[in-house]
C-alpha positions in Angstrom: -6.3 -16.4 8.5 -5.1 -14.3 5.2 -3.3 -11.3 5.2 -4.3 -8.8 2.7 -1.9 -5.8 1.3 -2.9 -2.8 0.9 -0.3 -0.2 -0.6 -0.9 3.4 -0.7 1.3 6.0 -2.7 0.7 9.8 -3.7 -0.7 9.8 -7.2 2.3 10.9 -9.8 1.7 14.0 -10.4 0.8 15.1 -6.4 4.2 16.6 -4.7 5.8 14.1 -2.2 7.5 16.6 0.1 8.4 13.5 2.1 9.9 11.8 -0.6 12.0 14.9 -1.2 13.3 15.2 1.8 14.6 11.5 1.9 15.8 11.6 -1.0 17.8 15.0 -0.1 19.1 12.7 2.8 20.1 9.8 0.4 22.4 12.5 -1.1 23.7 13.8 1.8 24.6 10.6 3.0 26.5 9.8 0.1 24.2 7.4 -1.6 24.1 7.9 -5.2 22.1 6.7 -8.1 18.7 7.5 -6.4 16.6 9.3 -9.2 13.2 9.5 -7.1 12.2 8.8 -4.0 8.0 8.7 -3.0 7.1 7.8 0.0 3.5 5.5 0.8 1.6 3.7 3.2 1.4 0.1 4.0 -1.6 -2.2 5.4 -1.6 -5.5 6.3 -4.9 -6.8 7.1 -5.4 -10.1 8.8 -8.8 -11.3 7.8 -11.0 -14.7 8.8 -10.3 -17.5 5.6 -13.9 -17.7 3.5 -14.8 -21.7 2.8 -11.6 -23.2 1.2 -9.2 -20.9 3.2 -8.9 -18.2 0.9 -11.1 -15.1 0.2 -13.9 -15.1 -1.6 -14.9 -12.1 -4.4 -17.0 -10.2 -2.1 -14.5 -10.1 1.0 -12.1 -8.8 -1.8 -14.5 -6.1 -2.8 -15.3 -5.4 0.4 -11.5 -4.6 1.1 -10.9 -2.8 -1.9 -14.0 -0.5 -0.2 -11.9 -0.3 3.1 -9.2 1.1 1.0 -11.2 3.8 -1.3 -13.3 5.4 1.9 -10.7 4.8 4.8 -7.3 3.4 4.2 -6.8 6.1 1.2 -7.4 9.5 0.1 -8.6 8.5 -3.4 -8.4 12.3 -4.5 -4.4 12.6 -4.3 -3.0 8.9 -3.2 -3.7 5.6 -5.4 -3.8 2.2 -3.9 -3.5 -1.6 -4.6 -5.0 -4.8 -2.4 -3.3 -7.6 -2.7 -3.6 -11.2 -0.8 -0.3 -12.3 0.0 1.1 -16.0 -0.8 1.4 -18.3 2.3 -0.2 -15.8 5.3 -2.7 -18.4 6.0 -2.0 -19.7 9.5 
């Protein structure tokens, strides 16, 4: 098996009323030094090795196509697959 990333954050100049609010909280709670705060998705996909135990270039594609029509809303949020070190199992 690999597990493959997949981050999701608002695009930078798209309003993160989420990442507003915890960052208000930060405050509150006394934590200082906070500039920004955005707030994102994460999803870790468990795919089925290719030959060699890895992934090949169209299983990659493939996910990054998972991640533009379903995992993302390409309009406002940006996104990044990535395969992470040592997941096989």
């Amino acid at each position: 098996m690999v597990r493959v990333v997949v981050d999701v954050m608002p695009k930078p100049e798209i309003l993160d009323p989420q990442g507003k609010a915890v960052s208000g909280a930060l405050v509150r709670l006394g934590f200082a030094g906070v500039a920004d705060v955005r707030q994102g998705k994460r999803f870790e996909l468990e795919l089925e090795a290719d030959e060699g135990d890895g992934l090949s270039a169209d299983r990659l594609a493939e996910v990054e196509q998972m991640a533009a029509t379903l995992l993302s809303n390409p309009v406002i949020e940006d996104y990044r697959v990535r395969v992470e070190q040592g997941a096989d199992a």
